[in-house]
C-alpha positions as CSV (number, residue, x, y, z in Angstrom):
1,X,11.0,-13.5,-10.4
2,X,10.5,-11.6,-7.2
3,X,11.6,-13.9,-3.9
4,X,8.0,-14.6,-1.2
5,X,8.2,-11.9,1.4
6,X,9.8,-12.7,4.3
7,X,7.6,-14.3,7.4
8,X,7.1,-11.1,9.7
9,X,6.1,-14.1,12.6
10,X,9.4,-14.9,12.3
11,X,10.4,-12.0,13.2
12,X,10.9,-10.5,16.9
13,X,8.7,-7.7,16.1
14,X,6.0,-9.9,14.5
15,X,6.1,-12.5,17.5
16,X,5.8,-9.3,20.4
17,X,3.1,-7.8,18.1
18,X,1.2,-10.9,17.8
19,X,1.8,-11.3,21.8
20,X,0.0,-8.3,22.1
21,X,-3.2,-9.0,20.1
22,X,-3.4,-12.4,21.9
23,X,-3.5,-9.8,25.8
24,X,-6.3,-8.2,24.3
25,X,-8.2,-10.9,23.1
26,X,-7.4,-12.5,26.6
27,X,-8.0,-9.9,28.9
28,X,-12.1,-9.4,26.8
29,X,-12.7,-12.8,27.3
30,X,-11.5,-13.4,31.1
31,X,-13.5,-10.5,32.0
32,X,-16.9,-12.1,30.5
33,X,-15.9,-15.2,33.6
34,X,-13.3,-13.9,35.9
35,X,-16.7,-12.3,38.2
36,X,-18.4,-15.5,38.5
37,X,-17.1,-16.9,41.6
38,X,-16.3,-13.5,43.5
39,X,-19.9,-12.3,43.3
40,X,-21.0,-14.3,46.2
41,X,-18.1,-11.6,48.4
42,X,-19.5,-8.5,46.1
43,X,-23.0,-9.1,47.3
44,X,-21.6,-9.7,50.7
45,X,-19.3,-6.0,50.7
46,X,-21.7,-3.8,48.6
47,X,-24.6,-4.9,49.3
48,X,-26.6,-6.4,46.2
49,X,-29.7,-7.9,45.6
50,X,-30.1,-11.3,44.2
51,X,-31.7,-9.8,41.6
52,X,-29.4,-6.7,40.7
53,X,-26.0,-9.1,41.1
54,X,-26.5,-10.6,38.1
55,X,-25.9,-7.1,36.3
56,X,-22.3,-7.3,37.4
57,X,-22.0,-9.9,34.8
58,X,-24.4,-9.1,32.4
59,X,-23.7,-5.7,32.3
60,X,-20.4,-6.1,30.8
61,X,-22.2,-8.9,28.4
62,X,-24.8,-6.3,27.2
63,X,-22.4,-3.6,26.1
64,X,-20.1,-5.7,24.9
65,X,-22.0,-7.6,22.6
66,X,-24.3,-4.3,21.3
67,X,-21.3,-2.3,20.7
68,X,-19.1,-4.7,18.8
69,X,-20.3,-4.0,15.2
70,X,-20.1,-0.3,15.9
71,X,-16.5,-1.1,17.2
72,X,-15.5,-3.0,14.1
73,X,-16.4,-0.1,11.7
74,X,-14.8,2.4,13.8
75,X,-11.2,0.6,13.9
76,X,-11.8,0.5,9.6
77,X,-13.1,4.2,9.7
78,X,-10.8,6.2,12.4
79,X,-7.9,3.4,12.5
80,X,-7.4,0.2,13.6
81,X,-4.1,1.5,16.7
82,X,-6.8,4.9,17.6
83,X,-9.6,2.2,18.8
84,X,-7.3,-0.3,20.2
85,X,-5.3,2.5,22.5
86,X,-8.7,4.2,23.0
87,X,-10.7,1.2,24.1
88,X,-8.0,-0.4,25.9
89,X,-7.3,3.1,28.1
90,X,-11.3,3.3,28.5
91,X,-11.1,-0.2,30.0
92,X,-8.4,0.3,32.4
93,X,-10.3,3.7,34.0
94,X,-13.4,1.7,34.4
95,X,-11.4,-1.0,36.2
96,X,-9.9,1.3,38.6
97,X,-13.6,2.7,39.2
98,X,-15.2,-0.8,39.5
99,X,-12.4,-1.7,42.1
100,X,-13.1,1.6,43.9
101,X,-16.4,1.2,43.9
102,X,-18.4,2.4,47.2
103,X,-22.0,0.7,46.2
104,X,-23.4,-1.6,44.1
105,X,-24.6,1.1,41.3
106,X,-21.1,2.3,40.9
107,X,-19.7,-1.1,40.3
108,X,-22.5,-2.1,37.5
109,X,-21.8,1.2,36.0
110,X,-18.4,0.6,35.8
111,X,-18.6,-2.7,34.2
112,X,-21.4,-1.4,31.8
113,X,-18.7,1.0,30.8
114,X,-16.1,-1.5,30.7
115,X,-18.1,-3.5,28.1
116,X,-17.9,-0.9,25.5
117,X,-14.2,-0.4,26.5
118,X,-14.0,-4.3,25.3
119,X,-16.3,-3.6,21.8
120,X,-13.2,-1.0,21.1
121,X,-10.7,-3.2,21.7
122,X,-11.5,-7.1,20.5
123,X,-12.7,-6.0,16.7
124,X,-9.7,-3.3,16.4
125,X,-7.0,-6.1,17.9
126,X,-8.2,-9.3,15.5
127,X,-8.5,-6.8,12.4
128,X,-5.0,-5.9,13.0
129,X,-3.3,-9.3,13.5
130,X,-5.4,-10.2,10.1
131,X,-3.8,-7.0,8.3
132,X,-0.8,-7.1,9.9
133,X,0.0,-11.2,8.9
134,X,-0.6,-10.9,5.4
135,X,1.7,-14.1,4.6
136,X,-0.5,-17.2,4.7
137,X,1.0,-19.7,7.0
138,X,1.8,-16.8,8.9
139,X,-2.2,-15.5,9.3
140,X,-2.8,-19.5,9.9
141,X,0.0,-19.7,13.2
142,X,-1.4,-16.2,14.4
143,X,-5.1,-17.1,14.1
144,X,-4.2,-20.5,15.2
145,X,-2.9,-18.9,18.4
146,X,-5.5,-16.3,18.5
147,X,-8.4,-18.8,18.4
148,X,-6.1,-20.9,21.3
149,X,-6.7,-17.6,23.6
150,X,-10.3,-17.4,22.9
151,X,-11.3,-20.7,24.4
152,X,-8.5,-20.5,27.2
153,X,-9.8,-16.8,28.3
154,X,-13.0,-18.3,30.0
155,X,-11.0,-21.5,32.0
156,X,-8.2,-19.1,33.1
157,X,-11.1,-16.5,34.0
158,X,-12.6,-19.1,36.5
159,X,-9.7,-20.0,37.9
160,X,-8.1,-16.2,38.2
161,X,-11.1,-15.2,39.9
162,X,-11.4,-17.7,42.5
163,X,-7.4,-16.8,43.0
164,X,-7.6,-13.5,43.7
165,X,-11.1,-13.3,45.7
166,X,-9.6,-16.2,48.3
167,X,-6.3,-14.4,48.5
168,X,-6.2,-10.2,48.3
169,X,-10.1,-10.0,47.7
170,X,-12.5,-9.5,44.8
171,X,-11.4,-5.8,43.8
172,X,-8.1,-7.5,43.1
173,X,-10.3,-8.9,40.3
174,X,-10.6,-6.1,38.5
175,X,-7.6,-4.0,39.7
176,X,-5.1,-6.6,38.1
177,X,-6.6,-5.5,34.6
178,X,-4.5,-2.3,35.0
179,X,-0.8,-2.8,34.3
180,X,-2.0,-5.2,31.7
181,X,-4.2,-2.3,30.2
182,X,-0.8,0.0,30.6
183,X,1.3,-2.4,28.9
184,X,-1.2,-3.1,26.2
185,X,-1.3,0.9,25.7
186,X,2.5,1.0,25.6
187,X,3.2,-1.9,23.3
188,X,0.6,-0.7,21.0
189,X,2.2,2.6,20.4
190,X,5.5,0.6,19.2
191,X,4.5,-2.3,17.6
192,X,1.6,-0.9,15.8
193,X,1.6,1.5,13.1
194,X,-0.3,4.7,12.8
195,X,-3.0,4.6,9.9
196,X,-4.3,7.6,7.8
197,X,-7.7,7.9,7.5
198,X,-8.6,8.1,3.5
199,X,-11.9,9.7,4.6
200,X,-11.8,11.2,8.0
201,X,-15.1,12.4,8.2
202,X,-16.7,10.8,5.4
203,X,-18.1,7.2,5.2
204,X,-19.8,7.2,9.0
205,X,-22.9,6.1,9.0
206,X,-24.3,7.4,12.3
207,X,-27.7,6.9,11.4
208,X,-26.8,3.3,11.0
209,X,-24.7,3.3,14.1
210,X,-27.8,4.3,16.2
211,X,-30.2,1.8,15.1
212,X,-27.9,-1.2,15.0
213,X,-26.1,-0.4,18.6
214,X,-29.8,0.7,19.8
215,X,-31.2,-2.7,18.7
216,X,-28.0,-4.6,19.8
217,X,-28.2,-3.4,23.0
218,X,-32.0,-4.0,23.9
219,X,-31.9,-7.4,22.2
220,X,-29.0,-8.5,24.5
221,X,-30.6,-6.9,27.5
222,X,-33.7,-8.5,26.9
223,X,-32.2,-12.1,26.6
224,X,-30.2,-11.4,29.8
225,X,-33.8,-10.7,31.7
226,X,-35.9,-13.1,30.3
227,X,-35.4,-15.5,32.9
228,X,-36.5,-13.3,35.6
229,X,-39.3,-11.5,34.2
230,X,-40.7,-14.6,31.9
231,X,-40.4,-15.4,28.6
232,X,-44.0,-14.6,27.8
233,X,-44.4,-11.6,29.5
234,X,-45.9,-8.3,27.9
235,X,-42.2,-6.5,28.8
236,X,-39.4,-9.2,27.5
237,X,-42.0,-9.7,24.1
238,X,-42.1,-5.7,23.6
239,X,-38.4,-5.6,24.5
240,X,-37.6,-8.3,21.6
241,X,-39.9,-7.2,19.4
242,X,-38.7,-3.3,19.4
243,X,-34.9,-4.9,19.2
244,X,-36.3,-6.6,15.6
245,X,-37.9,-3.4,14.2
246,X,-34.7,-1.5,15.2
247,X,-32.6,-4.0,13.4
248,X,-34.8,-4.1,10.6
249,X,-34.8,-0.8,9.9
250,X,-30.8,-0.3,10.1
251,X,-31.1,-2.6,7.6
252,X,-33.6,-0.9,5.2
253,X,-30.9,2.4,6.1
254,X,-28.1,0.5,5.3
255,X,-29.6,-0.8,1.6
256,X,-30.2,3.5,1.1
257,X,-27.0,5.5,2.3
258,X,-23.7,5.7,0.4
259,X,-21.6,4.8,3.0
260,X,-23.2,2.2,5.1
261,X,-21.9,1.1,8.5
262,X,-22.4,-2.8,7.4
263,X,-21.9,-3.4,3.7
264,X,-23.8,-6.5,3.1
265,X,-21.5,-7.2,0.7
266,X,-19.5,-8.4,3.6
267,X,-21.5,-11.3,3.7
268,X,-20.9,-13.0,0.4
269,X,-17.2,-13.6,1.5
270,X,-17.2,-17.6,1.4
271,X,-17.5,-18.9,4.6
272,X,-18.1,-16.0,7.0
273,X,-21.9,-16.2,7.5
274,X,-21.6,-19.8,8.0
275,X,-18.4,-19.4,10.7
276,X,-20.4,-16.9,12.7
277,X,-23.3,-18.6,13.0
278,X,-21.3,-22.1,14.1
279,X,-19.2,-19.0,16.7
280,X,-22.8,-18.2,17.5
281,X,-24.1,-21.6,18.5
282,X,-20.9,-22.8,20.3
283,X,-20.4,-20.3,22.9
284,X,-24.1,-20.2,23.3
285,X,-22.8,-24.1,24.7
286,X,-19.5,-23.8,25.8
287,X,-19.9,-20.3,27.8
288,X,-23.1,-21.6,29.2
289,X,-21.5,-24.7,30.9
290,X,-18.5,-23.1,32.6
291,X,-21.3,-21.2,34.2
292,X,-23.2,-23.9,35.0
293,X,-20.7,-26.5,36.2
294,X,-19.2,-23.4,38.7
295,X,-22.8,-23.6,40.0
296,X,-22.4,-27.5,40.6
297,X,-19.2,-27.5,42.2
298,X,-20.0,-25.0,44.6
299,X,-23.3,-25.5,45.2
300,X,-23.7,-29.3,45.0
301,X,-20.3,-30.3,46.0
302,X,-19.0,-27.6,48.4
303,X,-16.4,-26.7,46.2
304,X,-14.7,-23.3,47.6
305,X,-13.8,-20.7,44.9
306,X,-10.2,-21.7,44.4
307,X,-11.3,-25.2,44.1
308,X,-13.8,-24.5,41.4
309,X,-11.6,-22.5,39.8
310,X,-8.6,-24.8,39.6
311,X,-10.9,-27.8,38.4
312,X,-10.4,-26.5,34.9
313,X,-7.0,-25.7,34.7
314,X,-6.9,-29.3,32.8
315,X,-9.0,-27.2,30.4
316,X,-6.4,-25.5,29.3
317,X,-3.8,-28.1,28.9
318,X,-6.3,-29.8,25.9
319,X,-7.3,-26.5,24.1
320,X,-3.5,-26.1,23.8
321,X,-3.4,-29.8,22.6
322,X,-5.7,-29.2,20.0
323,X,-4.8,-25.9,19.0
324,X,-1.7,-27.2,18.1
325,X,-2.8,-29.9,16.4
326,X,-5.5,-28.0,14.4
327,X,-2.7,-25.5,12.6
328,X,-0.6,-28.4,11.5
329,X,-3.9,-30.1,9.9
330,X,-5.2,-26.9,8.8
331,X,-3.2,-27.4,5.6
332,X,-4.0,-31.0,4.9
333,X,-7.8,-30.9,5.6
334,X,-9.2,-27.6,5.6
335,X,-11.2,-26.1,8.1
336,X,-14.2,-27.7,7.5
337,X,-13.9,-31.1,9.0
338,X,-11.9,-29.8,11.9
339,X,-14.8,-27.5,12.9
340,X,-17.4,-30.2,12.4
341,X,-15.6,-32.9,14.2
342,X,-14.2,-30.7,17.6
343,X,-17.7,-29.6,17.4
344,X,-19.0,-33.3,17.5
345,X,-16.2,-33.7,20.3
346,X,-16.8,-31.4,22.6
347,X,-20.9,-32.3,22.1
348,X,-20.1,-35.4,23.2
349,X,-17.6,-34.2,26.2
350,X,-20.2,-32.2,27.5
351,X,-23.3,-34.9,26.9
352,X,-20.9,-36.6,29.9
353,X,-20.5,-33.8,31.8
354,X,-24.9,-33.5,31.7
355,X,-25.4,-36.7,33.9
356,X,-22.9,-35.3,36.9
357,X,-24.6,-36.9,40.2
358,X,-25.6,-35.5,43.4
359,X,-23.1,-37.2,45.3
360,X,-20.2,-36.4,42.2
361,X,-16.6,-37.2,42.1
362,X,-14.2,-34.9,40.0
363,X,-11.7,-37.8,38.5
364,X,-15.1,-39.8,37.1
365,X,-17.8,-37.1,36.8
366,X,-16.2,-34.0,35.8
367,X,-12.5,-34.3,34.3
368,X,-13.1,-36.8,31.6
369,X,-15.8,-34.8,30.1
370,X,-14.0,-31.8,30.6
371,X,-10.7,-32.9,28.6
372,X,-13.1,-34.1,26.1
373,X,-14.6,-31.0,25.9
374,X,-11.2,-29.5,26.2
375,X,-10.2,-30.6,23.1
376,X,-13.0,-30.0,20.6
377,X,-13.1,-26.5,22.0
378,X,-10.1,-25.8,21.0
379,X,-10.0,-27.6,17.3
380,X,-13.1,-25.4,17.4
381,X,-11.8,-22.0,17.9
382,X,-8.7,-22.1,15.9
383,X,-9.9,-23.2,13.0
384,X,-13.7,-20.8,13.0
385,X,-11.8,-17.9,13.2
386,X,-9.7,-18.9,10.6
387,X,-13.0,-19.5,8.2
388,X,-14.4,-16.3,9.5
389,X,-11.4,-14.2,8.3
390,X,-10.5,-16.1,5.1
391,X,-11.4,-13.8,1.8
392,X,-12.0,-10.5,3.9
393,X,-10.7,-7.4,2.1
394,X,-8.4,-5.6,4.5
395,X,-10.4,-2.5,4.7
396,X,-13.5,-4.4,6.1
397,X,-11.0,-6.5,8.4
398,X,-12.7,-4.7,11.8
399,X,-16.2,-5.3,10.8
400,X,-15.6,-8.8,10.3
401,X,-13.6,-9.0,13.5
402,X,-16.6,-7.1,15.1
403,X,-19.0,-9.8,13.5
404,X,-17.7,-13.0,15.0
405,X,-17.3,-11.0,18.7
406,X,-20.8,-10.2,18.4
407,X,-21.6,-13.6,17.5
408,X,-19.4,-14.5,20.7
409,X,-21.3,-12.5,22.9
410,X,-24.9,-12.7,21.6
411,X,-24.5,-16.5,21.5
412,X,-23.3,-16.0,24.9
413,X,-26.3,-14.0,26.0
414,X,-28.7,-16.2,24.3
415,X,-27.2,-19.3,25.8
416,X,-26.8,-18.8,29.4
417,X,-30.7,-16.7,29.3
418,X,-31.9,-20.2,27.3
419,X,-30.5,-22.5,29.7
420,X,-30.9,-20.6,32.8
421,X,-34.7,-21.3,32.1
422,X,-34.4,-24.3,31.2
423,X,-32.7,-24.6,34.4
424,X,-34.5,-22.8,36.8
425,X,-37.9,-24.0,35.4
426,X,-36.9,-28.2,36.0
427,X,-35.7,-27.4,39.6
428,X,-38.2,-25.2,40.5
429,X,-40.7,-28.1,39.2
430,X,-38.9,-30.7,41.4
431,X,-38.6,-28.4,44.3
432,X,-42.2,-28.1,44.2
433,X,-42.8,-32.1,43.9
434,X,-40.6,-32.0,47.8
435,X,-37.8,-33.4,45.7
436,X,-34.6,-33.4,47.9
437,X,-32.9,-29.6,47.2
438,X,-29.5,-30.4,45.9
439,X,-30.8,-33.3,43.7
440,X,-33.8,-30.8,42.3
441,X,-30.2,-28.1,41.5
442,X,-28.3,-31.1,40.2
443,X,-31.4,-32.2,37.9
444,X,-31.8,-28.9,36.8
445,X,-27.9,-28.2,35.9
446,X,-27.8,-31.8,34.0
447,X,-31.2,-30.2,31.8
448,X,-29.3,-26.5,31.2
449,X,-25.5,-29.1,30.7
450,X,-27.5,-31.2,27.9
451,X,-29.2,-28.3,26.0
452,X,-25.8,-26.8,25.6
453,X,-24.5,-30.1,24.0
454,X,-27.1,-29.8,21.5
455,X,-26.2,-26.2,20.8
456,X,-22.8,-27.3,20.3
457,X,-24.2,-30.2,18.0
458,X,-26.0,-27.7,16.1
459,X,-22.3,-25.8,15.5
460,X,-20.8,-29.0,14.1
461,X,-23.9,-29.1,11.4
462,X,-24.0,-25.9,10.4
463,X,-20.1,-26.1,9.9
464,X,-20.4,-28.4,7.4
465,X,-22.2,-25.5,4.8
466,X,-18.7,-24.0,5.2
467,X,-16.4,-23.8,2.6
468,X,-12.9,-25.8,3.1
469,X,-10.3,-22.9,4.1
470,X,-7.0,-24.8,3.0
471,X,-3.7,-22.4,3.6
472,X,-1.0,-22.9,1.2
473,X,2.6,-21.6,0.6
474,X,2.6,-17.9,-0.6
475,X,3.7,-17.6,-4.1
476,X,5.0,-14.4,-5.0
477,X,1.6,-12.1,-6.2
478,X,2.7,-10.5,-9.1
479,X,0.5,-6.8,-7.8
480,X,4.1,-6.9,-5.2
481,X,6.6,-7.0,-7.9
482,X,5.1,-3.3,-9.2
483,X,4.8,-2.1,-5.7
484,X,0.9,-2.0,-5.1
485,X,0.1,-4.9,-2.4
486,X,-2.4,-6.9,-2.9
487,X,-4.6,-8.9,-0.3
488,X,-4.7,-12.4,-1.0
489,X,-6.5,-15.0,0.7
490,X,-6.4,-18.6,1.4
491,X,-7.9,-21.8,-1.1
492,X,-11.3,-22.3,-0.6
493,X,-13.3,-25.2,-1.5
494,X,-17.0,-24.5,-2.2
495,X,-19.0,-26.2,0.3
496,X,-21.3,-29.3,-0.4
């Protein structure tokens, strides 16, 4: 009987090539926080509106998020090391330019640019790590560690950005993405095969592309301006409503063509509707509240930007914590009850964190919650992506990569355009009642805190229809011992 494989994690290579998936997941995510508290300097230097310095953010978010799926299929399509190099280098040009940039429209375009530079990246960099650790306890440490980054990406984000935009100044922000872009690039080319495409030119749906990225992109863009031009208005209802029939007709084209961009079939993999949707739900909370809190801190409390920045650096320290702990359970458990209960965790860490006073101190007010918080996030993130990527066939590993990203991002969008509303609504109610300013902020910041508890409570419930991803000690697969690999995926137990 054939001996298991050897653990490629174990390995030098394996542990510098999973290094380098984690920097691109990392660098994605910090860019989605790491502008937050250097836009009050960017409007100061360039110029901005109130209005139009919101698209420094949310222009990254929008292309980001409606590129993703298009991403995905592209790594499967014209190779997984092609996107990643060509994504990553696209991302490193548009952070010289936003760095450089002379005016405010310069700078937006850059980072609408950048966005798509991300959709390349994220979707080709998970697929690979899923292709690449075949062995299962070596896919459960690697996605362990990879889910670890995600949650970490938008603490370290805050507190980078606050860093550099007190100390060399906010184009420091985005001009330290470049020798991480370079050695990304670099590392890529020697840790990561070349792949031959089966089917260069065959299989690419660009019909399918068009609609799906089309209605991506106006769906996300009209969440992100909802807040401003109403939620009832004529525009944001035609905006949404023109997103649905473009969706709905990619997927009427995607039921007809041969080679669809998003085979549905995807979909019946155990688990993965269910672990995108509870990815959708979460970040709509958890992305929403680092926001959020920011606002408090600097606005309520005086925080400066280094200060707000460095209050979640005990963030990190529990996601760790918990990643950790997650990938030893993993085994024992499944994912399922790890997902539902840091879910329920990290609801109730930020419930705390909604009733932060006026007058608010960070040892009682904000750090409990946040550690609390800190830990469900984590259990969380390790453990979805895990369920998201169980039972994938390897040569739809980028679209499922570029499904739970999207479901990142659009749960993103959707959350901090929900809760800005719900925000900006209560306060602007108070204000108008001659309610004291900062309390009327503070009241409306504990509304926006406690709707993205629920969101999260919502994750933990609809984590529960998830099947029970158990890994388990690879047996030799019997497809090896005549050569042919053969992709095998962890136990699942059928859900409930």
């Amino acid at each position: 009987m054939t001996a298991p494989p050897a653990s490629i994690l174990a390995t030098r290579r394996g542990m510098l090539t999973l290094l380098l998936l984690c920097a691109v997941q990392f660098l994605d995510l910090v860019d989605s926080s790491i502008m937050n508290v250097a836009l009050p300097s960017i409007r100061r230097d360039l110029g901005f509106s109130q209005q139009g310095l919101q698209w420094v953010l949310s222009g990254y978010v929008v292309t980001y998020g409606g590129f993703l799926l298009l991403g995905g299929r592209a790594a499967d399509l014209l190779g997984r090391r092609r996107m990643l190099v060509a994504g990553t280098t696209l991302f490193a040009v548009c952070s010289l330019a936003g760095g450089l940039a002379a005016n405010a429209g310069m700078l937006v375009g850059a980072r609408v640019a950048q966005g798509v530079g991300a959709a390349l990246m994220a979707p080709a960099g998970l697929s690979i790590l899923t292709t690449t650790f075949t062995d299962e306890r070596d896919r459960t440490r690697a996605l362990g560690v990879w889910g670890a980054i995600s949650g970490l990406g938008a603490a370290v984000g805050v507190f980078c950005g606050g860093l550099l935009s007190e100390g060399p100044g906010w184009r420091w922000v985005l001009f330290v993405n470049i020798p991480v872009c370079v050695a990304i690039v670099a590392a890529a080319f020697r840790l990561v095969p070349a792949e031959r495409r089966a089917q260069p030119r065959v299989g690419f749906d660009a019909g399918g592309a068009i609609l799906v990225t089309g209605g991506m992109l106006l769906g996300i863009y009209a969440l992100v301006k909802a807040p401003d031009t109403g939620w009832g208005t004529a525009h944001t209802i035609g905006e949404l409503t023109t997103a649905a029939l473009l969706l709905a007709a990619f997927a009427v084209n995607e039921s007809r063509v041969r080679d669809p961009l998003f085979p549905f079939a995807i979909l019946r993999v155990k688990g993965l509707a269910a672990a995108d949707a509870t990815q959708l739900l979460a970040f709509a909370g958890f992305l929403s509240m680092f926001f959020f809190l920011t606002l408090y801190m600097q606005n309520v409390l005086g925080y400066s930007p280094i200060q707000g920045g460095a209050a979640y650096l005990p963030v990190t320290a529990g996601i760790v914590l918990a990643a950790g702990l997650s990938t030893q359970l993993m085994p024992r458990i499944g994912t399922r009850p790890i997902i539902a209960g840091g879910a329920l965790i990290a609801a109730a860490g930020m419930y705390y964190l909604s009733r932060v006073p006026v007058a608010g101190s960070y040892p009682t007010d904000l750090l409990p919650g946040l550690l609390v918080m800190s830990v469900g996030l984590g259990a969380v993130f390790v453990t979805v992506t895990t369920a998201a990527n169980a039972g994938v066939p390897a040569d739809k590993a980028g679209l499922a990569a570029g499904l739970l990203n999207t479901a990142l991002q659009l749960g993103s969008a959707l959350g901090l355009a929900v809760f800005s509303a719900l925000a900006t609504a209560h306060t602007h109610h108070l204000l108008a009642e001659h309610t004291a300013p900062a309390q009327a902020l503070t009241s409306g910041l504990q509304r926006a805190l406690l709707a993205g508890s629920l969101a999260v409570l919502a994750a933990a419930v609809i984590a529960l229809r998830a099947p029970n991803i158990r890994t388990q000690t690879s047996r030799p697969d019997p497809a090896t011992e005549t050569g042919t690999p053969r992709f095998v995926t962890p136990v699942a137990e059928p859900a409930e």
